[in-house]
C-alpha positions as CSV (number, residue, x, y, z in Angstrom):
1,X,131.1,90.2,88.9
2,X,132.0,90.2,85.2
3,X,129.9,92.3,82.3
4,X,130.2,93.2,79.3
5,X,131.6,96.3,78.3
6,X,129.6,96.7,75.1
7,X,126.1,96.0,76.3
8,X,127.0,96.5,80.1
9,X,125.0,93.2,80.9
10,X,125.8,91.2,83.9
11,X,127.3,87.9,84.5
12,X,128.5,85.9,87.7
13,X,131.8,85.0,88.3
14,X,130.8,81.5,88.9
15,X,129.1,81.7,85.3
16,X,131.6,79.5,82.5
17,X,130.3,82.1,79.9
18,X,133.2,83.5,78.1
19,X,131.3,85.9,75.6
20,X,128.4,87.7,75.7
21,X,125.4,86.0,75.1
22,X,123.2,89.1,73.9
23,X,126.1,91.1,71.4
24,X,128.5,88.1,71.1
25,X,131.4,90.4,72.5
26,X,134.0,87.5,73.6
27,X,135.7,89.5,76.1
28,X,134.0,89.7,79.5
29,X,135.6,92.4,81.9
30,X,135.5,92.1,85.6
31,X,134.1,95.3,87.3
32,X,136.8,97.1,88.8
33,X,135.2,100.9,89.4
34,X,131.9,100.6,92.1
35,X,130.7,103.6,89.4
36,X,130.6,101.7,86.5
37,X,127.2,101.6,84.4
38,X,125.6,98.2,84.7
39,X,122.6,97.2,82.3
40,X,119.3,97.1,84.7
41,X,116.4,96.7,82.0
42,X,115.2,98.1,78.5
43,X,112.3,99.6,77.4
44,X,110.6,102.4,74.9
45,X,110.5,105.9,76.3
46,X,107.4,105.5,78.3
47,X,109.0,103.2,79.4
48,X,112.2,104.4,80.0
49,X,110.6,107.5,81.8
50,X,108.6,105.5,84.5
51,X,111.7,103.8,85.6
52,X,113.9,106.6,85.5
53,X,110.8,108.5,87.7
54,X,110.9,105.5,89.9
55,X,114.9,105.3,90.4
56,X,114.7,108.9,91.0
57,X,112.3,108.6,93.7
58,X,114.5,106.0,95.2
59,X,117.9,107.9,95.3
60,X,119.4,106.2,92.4
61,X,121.5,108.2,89.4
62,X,120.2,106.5,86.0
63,X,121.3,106.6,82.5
64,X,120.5,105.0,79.3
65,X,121.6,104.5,76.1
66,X,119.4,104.6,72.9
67,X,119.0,101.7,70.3
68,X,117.6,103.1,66.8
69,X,115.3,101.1,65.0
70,X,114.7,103.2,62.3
71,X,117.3,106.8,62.2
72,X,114.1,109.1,60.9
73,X,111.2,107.1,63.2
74,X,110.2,110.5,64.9
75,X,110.9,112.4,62.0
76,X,108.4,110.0,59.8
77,X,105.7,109.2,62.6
78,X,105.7,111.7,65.4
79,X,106.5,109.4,68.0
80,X,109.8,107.6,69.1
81,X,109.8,104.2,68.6
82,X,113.4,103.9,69.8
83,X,114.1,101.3,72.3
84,X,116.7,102.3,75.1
85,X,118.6,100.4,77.9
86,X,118.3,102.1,81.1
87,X,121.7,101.8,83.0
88,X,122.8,102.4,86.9
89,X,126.0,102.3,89.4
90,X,126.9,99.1,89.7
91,X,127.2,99.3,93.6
92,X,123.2,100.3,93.4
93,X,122.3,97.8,91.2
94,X,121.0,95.7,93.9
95,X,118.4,98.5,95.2
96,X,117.5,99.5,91.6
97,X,116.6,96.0,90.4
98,X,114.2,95.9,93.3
99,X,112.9,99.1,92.4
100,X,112.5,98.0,89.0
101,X,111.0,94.3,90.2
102,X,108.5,96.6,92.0
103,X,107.3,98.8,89.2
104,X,106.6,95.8,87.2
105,X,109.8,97.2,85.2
106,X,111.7,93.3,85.6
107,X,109.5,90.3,85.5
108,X,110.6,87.7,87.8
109,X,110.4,84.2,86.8
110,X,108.2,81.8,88.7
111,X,106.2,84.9,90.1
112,X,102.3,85.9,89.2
113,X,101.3,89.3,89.4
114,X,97.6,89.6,90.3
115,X,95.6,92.3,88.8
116,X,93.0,92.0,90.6
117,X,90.0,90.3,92.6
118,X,87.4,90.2,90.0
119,X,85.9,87.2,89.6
120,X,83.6,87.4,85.8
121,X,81.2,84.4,87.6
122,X,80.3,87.3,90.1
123,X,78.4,90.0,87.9
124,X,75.9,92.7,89.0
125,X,72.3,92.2,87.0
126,X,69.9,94.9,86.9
127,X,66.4,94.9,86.2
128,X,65.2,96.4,83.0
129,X,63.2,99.8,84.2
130,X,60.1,100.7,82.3
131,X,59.8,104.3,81.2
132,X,57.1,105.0,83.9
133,X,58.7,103.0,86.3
134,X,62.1,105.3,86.2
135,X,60.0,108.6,85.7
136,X,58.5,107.3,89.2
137,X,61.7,106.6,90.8
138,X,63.1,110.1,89.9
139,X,59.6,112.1,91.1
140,X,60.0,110.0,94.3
141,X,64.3,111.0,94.2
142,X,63.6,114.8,93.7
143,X,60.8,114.8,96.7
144,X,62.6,112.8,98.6
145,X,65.6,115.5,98.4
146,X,63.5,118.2,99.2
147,X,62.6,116.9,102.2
148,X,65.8,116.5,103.7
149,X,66.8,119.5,102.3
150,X,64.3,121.4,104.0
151,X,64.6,119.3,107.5
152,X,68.4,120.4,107.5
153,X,67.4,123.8,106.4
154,X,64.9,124.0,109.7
155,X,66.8,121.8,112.0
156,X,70.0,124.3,112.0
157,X,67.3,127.2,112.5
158,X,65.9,125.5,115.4
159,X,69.4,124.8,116.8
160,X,70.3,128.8,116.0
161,X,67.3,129.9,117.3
162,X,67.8,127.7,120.8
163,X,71.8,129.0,120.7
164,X,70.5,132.3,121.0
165,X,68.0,132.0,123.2
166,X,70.5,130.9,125.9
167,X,72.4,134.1,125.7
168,X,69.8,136.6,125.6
């Protein structure tokens, strides 16, 4: 497996690329050292965080490295709006991409995430409640509540009441 030593992107062997297509570095190293940081994906610092958290989780050692867009963004706005490429062991590479395909982290091609299964044709509609209508509806709610209260209330008397009668 070659990559680049600047970006620390992957290529395959069988890959005729001679440079690097994302910094235009033309030498292409191949990876000697199992050890050796590997580019997995890049992302703000929320980002950055989730898939560290989810590596973590997993076992797997992460790094990154930071790429400035502006050198006083916190300083100016409060927030960093630094972008940063999150880099692993090249011998867990494997196991991290599929972490990070799992996470939603890597976007596979060909693939559809679904959200989920709400279908908008399907909608709830409700009927429009006059004022006495709803004042009727809660009355009826509250008694209603009281009732059961109270039949909870005097069936666990009645149950106490039989429990002690069998022991005395």
């Amino acid at each position: 497996m070659k990559y680049c030593p600047k970006c620390r992107k992957l290529y395959n062997d069988e890959d005729t690329v001679c440079a690097c297509s994302e910094c235009k570095k033309k030498a292409l190293e191949t990876i000697a050292d199992e050890t050796t940081s590997v580019y997995l994906c890049d992302g703000d610092v929320i980002e950055r965080d989730r898939v560290q958290a989810a590596l973590e989780d997993s076992g797997i050692p992460s790094t990154y490295k930071r790429h400035m867009v502006s050198g006083n963004s916190q300083v100016v706005t409060g927030m960093d709006l630094d972008s940063f490429d999150i880099l692993v062991p090249y011998e867990l590479y494997e196991k991290a991409y599929d972490v990070a395909v799992g996470i939603g982290a890597i976007k596979v091609e060909g693939t559809e995430i679904i959200e989920d299964n709400y279908d908008p044709a399907v909608t709830e509609e409700f009927e429009e409640m006059s004022r006495s209508k709803r004042t009727t509806v809660r009355v009826l709610s509250a008694i209603l509540f009281i009732i059961v209260l109270a039949l909870i209330i005097y069936g666990t008397d009645f149950i106490t009441a039989f429990i002690k009668s069998l022991f005395s």
